[in-house]
C-alpha positions as CSV (number, residue, x, y, z in Angstrom):
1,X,-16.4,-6.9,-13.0
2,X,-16.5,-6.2,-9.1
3,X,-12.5,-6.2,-7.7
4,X,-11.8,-9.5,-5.9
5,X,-11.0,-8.3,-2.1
6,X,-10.7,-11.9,-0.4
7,X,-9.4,-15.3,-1.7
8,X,-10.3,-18.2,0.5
9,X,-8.7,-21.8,0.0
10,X,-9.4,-25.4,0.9
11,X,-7.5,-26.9,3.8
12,X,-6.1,-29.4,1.3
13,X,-5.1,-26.2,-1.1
14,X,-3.1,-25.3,1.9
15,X,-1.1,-28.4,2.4
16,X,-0.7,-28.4,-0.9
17,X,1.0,-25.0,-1.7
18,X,3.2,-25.5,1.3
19,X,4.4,-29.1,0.5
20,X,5.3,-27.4,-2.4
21,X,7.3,-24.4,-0.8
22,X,9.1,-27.2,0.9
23,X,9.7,-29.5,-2.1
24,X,8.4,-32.4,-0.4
25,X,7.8,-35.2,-2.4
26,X,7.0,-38.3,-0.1
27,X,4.6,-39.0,2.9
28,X,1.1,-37.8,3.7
29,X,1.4,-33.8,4.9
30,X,-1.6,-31.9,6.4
31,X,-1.7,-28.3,7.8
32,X,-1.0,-27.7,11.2
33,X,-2.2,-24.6,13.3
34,X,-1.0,-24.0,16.6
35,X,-3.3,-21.8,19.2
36,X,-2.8,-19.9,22.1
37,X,-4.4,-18.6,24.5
38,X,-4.9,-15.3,26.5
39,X,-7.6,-14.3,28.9
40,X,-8.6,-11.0,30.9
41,X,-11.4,-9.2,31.8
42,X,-13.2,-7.0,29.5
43,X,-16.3,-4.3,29.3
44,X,-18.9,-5.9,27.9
45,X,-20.1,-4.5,24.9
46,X,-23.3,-3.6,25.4
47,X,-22.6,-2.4,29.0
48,X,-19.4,-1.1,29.5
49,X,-19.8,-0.7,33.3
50,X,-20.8,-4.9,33.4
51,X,-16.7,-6.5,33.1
52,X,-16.9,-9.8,31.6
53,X,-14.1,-12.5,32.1
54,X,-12.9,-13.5,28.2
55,X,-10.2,-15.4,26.5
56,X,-8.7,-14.7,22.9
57,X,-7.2,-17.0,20.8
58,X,-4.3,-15.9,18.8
59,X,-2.9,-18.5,16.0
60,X,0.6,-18.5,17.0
61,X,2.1,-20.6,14.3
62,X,0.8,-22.2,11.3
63,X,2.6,-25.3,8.8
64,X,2.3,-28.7,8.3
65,X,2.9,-32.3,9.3
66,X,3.5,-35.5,8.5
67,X,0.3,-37.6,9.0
68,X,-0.2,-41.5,9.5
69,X,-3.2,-41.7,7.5
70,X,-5.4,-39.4,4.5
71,X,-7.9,-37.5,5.6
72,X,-9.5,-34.3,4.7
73,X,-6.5,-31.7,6.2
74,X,-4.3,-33.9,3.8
75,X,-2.5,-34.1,0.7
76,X,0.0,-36.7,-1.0
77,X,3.3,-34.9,-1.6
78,X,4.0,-37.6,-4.3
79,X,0.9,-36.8,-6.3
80,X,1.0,-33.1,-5.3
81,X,4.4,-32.2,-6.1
82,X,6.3,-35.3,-8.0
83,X,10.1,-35.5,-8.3
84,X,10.6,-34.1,-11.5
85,X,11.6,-36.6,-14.5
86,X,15.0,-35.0,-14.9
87,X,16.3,-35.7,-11.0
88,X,14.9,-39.1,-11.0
89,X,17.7,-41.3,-10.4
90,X,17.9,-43.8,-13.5
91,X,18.1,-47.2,-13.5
């Protein structure tokens, strides 16, 4: 068997693993990725006498956040990662 070299995950797997890390266990949390942005002129690739303006796009910060509504990015923290039985306040 071939040695695994990349591991990819679902947007959702995403949310999920860090709602865990957080030990969230209400509300509607979906990944967040912040860009930036930095531009300068470049040699073109094929031509490196031709200099091409260009911008790259660095992700800056990554996490999630609380959303209003499911959707796709999303997971429930209370299905995800439920209070366990034995901190559940009693009534």
């Amino acid at each position: 068997m071939a040695e695994t070299s990349q591991i990819t995950f679902s947007h959702q797997e995403v949310a999920e693993a860090l709602v865990k890390a957080q030990n969230l266990h209400e509300g509607i949390w979906g990944i967040y990725i912040e860009f930036g942005i930095i531009a300068g002129n470049i040699p073109s690739a094929g031509d490196t006498s031709l200099i091409l303006p260009a911008a790259v796009v660095p992700v800056v910060k990554m996490g999630i956040q609380r959303f209003a509504e499911p959707n796709n990015l999303t997971v429930d923290a209370a299905v995800v990662n439920p209070i366990p039985k034995s901190k559940r306040p009693t009534k």
